[in-house]
N, C-alpha and C positions, 0 to 999 in steps of 0.2 A: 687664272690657273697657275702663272709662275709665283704666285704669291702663296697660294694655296698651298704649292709640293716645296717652298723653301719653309712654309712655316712646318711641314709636318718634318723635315730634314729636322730643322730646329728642335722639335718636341723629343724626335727620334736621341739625339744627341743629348738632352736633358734626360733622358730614362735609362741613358747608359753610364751619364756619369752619376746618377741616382746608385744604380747597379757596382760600378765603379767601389762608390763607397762602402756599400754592401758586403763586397767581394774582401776587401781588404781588411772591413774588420770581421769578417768571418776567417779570413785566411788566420789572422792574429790571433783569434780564438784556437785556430784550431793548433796551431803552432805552438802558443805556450802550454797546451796540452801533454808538450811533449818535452819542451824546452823551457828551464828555469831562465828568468832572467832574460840578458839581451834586445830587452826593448828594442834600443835605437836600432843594431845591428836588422831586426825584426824587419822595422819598417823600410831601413834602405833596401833591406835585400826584396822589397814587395815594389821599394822604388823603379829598384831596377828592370823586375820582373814586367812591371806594364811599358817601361819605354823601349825592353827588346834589347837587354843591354848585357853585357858578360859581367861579375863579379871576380874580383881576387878576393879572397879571405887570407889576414894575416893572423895567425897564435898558435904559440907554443901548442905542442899535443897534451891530450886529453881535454880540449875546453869545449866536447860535441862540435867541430866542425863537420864533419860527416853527418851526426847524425842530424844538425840543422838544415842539409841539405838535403840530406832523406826526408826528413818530415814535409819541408817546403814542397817536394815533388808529391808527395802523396797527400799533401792537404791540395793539391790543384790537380789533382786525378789526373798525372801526367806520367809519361814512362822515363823512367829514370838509367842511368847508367854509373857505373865506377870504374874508375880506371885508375889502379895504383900507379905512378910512375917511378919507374927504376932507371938505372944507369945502362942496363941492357934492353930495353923498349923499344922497337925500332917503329918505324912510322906506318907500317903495315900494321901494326897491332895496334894501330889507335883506327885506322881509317877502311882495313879491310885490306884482301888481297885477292887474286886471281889463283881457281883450281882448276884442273882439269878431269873433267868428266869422260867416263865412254856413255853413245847414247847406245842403250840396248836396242834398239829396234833396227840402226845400219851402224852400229860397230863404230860410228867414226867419233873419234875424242875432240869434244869443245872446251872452251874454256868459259869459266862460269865464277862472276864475282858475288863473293861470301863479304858479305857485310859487319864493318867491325864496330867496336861500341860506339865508336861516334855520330851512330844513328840512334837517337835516343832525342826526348826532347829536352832531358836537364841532365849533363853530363858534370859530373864529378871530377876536375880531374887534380887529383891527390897529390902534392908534394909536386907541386908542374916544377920546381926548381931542381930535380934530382935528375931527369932526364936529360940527352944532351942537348945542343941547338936543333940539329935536325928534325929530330922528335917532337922537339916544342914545336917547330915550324908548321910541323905537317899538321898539332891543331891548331894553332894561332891562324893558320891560311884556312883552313876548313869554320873559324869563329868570324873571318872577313868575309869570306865569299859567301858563308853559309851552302856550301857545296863541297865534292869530294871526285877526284878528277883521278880516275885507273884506266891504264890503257888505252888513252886518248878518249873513254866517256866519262862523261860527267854525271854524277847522284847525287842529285837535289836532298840535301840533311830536311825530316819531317819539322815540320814548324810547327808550334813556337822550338828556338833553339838556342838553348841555354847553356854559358859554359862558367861553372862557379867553381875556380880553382883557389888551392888550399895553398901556404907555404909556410916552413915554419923559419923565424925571426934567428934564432939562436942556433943553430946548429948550421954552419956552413962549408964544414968539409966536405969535398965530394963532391959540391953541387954546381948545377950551372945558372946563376943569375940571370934570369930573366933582362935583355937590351931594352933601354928607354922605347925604341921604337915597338917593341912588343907588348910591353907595358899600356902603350898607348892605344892599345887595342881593347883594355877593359873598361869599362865605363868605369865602375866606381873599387876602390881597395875600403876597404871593411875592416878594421881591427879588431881583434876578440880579447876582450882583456879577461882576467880570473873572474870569476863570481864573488861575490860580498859572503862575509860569514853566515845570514842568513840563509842567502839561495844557495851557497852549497851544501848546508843541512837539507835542505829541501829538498838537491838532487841525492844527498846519499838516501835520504829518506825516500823516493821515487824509486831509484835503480835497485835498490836493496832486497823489496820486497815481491810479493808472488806475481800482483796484479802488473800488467803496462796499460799505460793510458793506451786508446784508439784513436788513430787520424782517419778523418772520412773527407773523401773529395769535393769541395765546393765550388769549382770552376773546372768548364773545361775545354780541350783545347782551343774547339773551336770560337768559345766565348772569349778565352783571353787575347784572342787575333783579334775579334773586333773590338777589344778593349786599347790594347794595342794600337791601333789606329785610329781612334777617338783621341787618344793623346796624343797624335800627331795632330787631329784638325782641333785641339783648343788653341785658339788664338793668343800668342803673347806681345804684348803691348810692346810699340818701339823702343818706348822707355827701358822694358826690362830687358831687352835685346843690348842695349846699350849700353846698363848695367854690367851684363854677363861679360859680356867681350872686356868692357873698363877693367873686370877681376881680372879676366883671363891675361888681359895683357900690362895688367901690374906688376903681372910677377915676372917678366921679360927685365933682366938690365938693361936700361935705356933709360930714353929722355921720355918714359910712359911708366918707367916701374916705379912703384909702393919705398920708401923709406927704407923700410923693411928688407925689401926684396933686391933694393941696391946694395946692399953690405951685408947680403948670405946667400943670395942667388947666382950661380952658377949660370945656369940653363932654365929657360920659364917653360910654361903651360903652351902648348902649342895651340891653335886654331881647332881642334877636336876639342879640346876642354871649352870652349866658349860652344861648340854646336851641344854638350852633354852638360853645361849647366844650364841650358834653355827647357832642352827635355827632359829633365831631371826634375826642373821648378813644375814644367807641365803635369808630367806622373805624380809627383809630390799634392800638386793641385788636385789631381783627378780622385787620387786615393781617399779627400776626404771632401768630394762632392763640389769643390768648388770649378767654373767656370773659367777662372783665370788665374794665372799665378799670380804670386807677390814677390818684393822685392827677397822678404826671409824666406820665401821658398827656394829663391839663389842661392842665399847664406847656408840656409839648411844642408842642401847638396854638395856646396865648396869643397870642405874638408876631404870629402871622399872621394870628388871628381877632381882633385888639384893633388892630393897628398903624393900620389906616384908619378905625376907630371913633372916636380919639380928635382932638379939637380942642384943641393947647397954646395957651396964651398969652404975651403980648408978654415974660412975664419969663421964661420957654422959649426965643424966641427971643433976648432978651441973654444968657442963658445960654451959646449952645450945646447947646441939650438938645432930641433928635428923639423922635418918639414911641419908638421900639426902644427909647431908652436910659431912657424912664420906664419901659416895660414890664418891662428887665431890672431896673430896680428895685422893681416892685412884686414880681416871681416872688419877687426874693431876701427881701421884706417877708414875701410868702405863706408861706413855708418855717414860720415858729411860728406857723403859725395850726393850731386844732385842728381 
């Protein structure tokens, strides 16, 4: 009999990353339906989506970051949220606040919590760098705990709970930089570069005219939780555990860091970048049916799971040298390692 219900576990777990695969390229179908271009950006941001993980999106406006995020939420029939941030936002208006009610029936006034956008399953939240710390706080603590605490109770945020915040690169008056430690709160940073001459004929030729494409839901929420959690039990080989952590702690100055990372590293990757490049190879794995990660499903992830990790120094900046461009030289470093 234990044989019997571990093999049907087994079988169970092969039909989901079956489904896995399914999901993901139907999501991508349904996404470039609406969005030109952006491949990569595509797939990380579906990476992210099955390991449970928050996104930053970094580029200039106008390149669809909103409406990538809109689409993403309604190709996965989930409820969505926006939340513009401004300099005047205070942390009630992201999380909710307390009113006071009279009950008509004995006259006596209660008080009654109104629910703010950050009960939603995929929140937007727009220009997070323009709001003060405070503000940022209230969601950065509500993306860790996945809860929201008024009055001394607590309200459980509906799961799955997503938070893909936007910033833009170039315009920094006014604004409030996001702390390394908050940073470190999102799984992966996304860059959004221009579209190629092509695909942006193709988006003026899209947005220009009468028809818009349709996004139809192909997963939902309850499926993506137990997808969710199949990427938690794919097993990753010690080896690639050892791998991960080797990356993560290369880029630390010491007697462990990368070439590289000794003469432009600052500040390295902490111990969360080693737990989010493990699950990051696993989602990555899941999204196209496979069983077990590989060592390029680490490399795959790196870029985006290290790129806001890392702190260069002054001789980084006489350089020329951004974090990408150490990262693509640690991967090529990584390559002989055993």
């Amino acid at each position: 009999m234990p044989n019997t219900e571990g093999a049907t576990i087994i079988d169970r777990d092969l039909e989901l990353l079956e489904r896995a695969a399914e999901v993901s390229e139907a999501m991508r179908a349904q996404v470039e339906r609406r969005i030109v271009g952006q491949h990569e950006v595509i797939d990380e941001l579906l990476t992210a989506l099955l390991a449970n993980g928050h996104v930053l999106l970094v580029g200039v406006p106008g390149l669809a970051k909103t409406l990538l995020v809109q689409t993403v939420a309604d190709a996965m029939d989930l409820e969505f949220s926006r939340i513009q941030f401004t300099p005047d936002l205070m942390p009630t208006d992201i999380t909710g606040t307390e009113v006071i009610e009279e009950d008509r029936t004995t006259g006596r006034r209660v008080f009654r919590f109104v629910k703010g956008p950050i009960f939603a399953n995929i929140v937007l939240a727009d220009e997070i760098n323009r709001t003060p710390p405070k503000t940022q706080a209230a969601l950065l603590e509500a993306m860790q705990e996945r809860a929201v605490t008024a009055a001394g109770d607590t309200y459980v945020l509906p799961p799955p709970f997503f938070v893909l915040a936007t910033q833009n690169p170039i315009e920094q008056e006014g604004t409030y930089p996001l702390p390394e430690a908050q940073l470190d709160r999102f799984m992966l940073e996304l860059p959004i570069d221009y579209p190629s001459k092509s695909e942006e004929e193709e988006v003026a030729m899209r947005t220009t005219g009468e028809d818009q494409p349709e996004v139809h839901g192909v997963v939902t929420a309850a499926e993506l939780i137990e997808l969710q959690r199949l990427v938690r039990r794919i097993p990753a080989p010690p080896s690639l555990v050892s791998f991960a952590v080797h990356l993560a702690r290369a880029t630390r100055p010491g007697s462990e860091a990368a070439r590289v990372a000794s003469k432009y590293v600052a500040w390295g990757a902490g111990p969360r970048a080693s737990q989010f490049l493990v699950l990051g190879a696993k989602a990555r794995a899941a999204s196209r049916g496979a069983a077990i990660p590989s060592y390029d499903d680490v490399r795959a992830v790196a870029p985006a799971v290290l790129a806001h990790r890392l702190v260069l120094n002054f001789e980084a900046e006489a350089d020329g040298r951004g974090t990408r461009d150490i990262i693509r030289e640690l991967l090529e470093e990584s390559q002989g390692w055993s």
